[in-house]
C-alpha positions as CSV (number, residue, x, y, z in Angstrom):
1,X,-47.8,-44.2,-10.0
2,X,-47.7,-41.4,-7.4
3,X,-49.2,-41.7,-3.4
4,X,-51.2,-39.7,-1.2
5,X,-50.6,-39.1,2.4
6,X,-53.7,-39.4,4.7
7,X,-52.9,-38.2,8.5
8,X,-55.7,-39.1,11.1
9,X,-55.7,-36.5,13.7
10,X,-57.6,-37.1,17.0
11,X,-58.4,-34.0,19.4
12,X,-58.9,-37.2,22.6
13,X,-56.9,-38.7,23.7
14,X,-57.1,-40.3,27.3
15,X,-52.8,-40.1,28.1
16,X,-51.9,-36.6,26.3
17,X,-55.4,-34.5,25.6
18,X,-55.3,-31.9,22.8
19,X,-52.5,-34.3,20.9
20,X,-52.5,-32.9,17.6
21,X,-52.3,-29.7,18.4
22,X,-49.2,-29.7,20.7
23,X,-46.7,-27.2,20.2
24,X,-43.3,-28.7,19.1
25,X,-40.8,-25.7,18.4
26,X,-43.7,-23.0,17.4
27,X,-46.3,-25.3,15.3
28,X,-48.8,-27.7,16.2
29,X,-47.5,-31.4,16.0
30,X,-50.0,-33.1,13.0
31,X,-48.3,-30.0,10.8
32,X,-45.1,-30.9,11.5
33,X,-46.1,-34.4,10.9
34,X,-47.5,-33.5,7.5
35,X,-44.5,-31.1,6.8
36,X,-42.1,-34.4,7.1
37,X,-44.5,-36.3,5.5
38,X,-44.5,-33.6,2.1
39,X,-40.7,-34.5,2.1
40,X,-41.6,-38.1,0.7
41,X,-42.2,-37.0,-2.3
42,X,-46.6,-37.7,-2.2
43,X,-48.9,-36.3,-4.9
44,X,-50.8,-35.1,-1.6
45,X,-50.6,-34.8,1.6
46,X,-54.4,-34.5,3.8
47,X,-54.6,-34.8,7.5
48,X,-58.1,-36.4,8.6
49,X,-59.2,-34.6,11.9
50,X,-62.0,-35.0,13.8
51,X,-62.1,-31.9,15.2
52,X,-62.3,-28.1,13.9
53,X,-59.6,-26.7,15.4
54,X,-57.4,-29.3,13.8
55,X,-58.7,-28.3,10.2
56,X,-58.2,-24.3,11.3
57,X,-54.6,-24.8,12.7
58,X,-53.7,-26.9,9.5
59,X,-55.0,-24.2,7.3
60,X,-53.5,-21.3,9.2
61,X,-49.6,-23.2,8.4
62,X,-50.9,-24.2,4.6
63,X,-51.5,-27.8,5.6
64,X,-54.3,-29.1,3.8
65,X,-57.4,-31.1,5.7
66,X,-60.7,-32.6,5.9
67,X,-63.4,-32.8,8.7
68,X,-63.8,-36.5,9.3
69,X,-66.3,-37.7,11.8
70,X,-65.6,-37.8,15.4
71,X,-66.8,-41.1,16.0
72,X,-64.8,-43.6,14.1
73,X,-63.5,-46.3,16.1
74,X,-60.4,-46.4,14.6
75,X,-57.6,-44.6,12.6
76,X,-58.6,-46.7,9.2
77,X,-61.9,-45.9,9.5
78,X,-61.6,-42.2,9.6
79,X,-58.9,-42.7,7.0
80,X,-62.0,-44.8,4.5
81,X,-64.0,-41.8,5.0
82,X,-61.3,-39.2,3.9
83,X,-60.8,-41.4,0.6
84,X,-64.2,-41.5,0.0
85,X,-64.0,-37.6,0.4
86,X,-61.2,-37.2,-1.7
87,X,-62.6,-39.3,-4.3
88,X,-59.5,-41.4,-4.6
89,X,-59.6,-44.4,-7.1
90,X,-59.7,-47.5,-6.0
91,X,-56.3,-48.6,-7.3
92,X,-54.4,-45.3,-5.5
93,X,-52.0,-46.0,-2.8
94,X,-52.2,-44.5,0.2
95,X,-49.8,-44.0,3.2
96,X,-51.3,-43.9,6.8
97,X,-48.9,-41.7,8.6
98,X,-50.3,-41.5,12.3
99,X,-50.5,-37.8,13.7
100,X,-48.6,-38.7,16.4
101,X,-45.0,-39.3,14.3
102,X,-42.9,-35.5,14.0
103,X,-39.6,-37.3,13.3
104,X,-41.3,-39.8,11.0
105,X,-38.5,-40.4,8.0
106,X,-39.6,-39.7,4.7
107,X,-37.8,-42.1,2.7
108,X,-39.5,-44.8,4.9
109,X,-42.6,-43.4,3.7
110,X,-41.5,-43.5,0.2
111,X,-40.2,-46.9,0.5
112,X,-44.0,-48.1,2.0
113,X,-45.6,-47.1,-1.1
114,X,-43.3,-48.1,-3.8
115,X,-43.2,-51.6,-2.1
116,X,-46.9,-51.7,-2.1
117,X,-46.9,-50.1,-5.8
118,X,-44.4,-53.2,-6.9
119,X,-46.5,-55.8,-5.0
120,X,-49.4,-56.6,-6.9
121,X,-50.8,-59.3,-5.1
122,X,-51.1,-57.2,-1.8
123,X,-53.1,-54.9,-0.5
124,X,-51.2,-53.6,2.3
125,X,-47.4,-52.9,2.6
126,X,-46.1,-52.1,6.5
127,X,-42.2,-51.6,7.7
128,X,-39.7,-53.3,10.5
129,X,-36.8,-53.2,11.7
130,X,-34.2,-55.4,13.3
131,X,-34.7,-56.0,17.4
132,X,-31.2,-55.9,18.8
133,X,-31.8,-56.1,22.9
134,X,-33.9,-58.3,24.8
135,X,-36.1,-55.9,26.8
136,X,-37.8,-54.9,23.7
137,X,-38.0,-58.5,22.4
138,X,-39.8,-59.3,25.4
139,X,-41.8,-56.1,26.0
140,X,-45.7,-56.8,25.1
141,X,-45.7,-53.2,24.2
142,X,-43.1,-53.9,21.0
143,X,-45.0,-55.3,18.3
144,X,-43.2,-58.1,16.3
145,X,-43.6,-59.6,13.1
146,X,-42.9,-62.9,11.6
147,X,-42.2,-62.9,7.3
148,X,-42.3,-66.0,5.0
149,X,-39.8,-66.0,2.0
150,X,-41.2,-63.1,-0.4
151,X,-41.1,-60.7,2.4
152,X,-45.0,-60.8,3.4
153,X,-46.5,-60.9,7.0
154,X,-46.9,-64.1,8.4
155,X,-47.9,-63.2,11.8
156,X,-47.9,-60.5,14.1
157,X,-48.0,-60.5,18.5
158,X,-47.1,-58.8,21.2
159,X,-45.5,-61.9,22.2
160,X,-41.3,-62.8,21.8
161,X,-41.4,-63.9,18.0
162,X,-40.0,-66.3,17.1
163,X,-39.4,-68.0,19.9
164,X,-36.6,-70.3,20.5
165,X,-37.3,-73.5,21.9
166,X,-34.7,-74.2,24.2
167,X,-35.2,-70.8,25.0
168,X,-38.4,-71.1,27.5
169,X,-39.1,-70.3,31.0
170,X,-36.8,-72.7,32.3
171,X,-33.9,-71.1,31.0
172,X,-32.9,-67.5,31.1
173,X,-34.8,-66.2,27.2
174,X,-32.0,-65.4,24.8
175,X,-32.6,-63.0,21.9
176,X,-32.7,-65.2,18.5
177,X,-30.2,-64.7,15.8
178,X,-31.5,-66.6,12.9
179,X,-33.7,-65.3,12.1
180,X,-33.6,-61.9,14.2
181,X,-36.4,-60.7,15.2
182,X,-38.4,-57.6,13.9
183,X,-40.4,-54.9,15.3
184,X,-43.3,-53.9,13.5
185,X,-43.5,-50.1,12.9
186,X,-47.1,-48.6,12.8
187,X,-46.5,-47.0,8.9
188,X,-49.2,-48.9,7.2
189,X,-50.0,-48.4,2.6
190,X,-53.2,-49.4,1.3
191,X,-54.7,-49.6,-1.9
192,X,-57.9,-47.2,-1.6
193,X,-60.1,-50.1,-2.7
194,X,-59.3,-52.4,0.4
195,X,-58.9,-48.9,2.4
196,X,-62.4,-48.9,2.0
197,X,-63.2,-52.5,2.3
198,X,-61.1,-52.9,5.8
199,X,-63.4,-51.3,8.0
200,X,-66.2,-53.8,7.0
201,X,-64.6,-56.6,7.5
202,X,-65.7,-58.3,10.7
203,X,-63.5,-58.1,14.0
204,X,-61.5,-61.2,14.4
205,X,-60.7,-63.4,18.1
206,X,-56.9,-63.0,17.3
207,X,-57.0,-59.4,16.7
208,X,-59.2,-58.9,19.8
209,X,-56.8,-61.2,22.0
210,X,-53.7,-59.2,20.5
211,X,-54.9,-55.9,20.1
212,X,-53.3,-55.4,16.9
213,X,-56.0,-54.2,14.0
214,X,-53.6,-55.7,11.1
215,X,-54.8,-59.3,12.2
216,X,-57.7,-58.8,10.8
217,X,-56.5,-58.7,7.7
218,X,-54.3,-61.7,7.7
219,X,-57.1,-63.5,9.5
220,X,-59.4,-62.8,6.0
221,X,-56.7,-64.2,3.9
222,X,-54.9,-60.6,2.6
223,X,-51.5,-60.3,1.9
224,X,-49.3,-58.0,3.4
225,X,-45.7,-56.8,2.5
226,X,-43.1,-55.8,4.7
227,X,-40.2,-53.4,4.4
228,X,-37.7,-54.2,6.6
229,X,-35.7,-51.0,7.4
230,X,-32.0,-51.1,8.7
231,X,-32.8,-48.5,11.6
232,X,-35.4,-47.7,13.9
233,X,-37.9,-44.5,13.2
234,X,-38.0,-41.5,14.9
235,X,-39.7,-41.5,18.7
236,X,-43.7,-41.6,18.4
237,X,-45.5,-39.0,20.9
238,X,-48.1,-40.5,23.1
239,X,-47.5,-39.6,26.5
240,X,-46.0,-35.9,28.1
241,X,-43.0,-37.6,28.6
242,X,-42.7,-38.5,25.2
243,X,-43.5,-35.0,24.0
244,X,-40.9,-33.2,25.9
245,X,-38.1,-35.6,24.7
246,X,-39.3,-34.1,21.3
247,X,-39.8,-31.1,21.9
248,X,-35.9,-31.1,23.1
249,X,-34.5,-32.4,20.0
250,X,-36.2,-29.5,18.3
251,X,-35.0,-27.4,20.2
């Protein structure tokens, strides 16, 4: 079975305004988001905007997109709307690349969909990698994850996990080895059925406490599969430092 590619794109944003549009190297960043997307192989490739000027720049570099509303609350709700658009069937897997991701790697891409495409009895797939220094084991900011024995997501926090026991407060934290820790990477593949389902699923007390929008999932009992990459991705943008670090490597 093939994939699609859906790319929310939100004009807002409170730390770097006019996001999407950006210019890294001479075009706006969501098309050179959906440019490396295209490069993992997808049957499509649709960025979800909220705003006109995000549909007219796609268009103007052949990147093709839809009008979404502008006042989803979240990524996976614009992204419902945008299968619903599409008329996608319910058993189509779809990759959530986020806007915000010009280095994304395309084979990490592919791998989230063929992993969700082999696991039947989820309805998400996700990706992490290997932590190997302790300020981002300890960093609230680094999401980790926790997996049982077939690869699936048994938690996730902003919290050190796992956590070693003789490794508390008392004593200086030491990063665990067995097993290592992972840190979750925001590249999310649905099946359009639950795609659709998510956003109606009530708001749970872990995922408010957390802050983490995949809790809700586990929380209602859904399965979710994880591909655990050797390497870290490519830097995210969300702040003007962040930008001009990647604007540098293109350049």
């Amino acid at each position: 079975m093939g994939f699609s590619v859906l790319i929310p794109a939100r004009l807002a944003s409170t730390r770097l305004p006019g996001k999407p549009l950006a210019d890294i190297g001479g075009l706006p960043m969501v098309v050179r988001v959906a440019r490396r997307a295209a490069e993992a192989g997808a049957d499509q490739v649709v960025v979800a905007g909220d705003d006109e000027r995000i549909v007219q720049a796609c268009a103007a570099h052949g990147v093709r997109a839809l009008l979404t509303r502008s006042d989803h609350a979240s990524g996976s709700d614009r992204l419902a709307e945008a299968c619903a658009l599409l008329g996608l069937d319910g058993a189509q897997v779809v990759v959530n690349v986020q806007g915000d991701e010009p280095l994304i790697d395309p084979a990490l891409v592919r791998q989230c969909a063929d992993l969700l495409q082999q696991r039947q009895d989820c309805v998400m797939s996700t990706a992490a990698h290997p932590i190997d220094n302790l300020r981002d084991y300890l960093d609230p900011n680094v999401v980790k994850v926790v997996l049982d024995a077939q690869g699936l997501a048994l938690y996730f926090s902003r919290a050190p996990i796992p956590w070693r026991r003789d490794g508390g407060i008392a004593v200086r934290p030491a990063l665990p080895q067995d097993p290592p820790p992972l840190r979750h990477v925001g590249l999310y593949a649905y099946r359009a059925s639950f795609l659709r389902t998510f956003p109606a699923l009530p708001p749970t007390a872990i995922e408010r406490t957390e802050a983490l929008e995949q809790l809700r999932a586990l929380w209602h009992g859904y399965r979710i599969a994880v591909h655990v990459s050797a390497n870290a991705p490519g830097t995210g943008v969300d702040t003007p430092e962040d930008l001009e670090r990647v604007r540098a490597l293109f350049r």
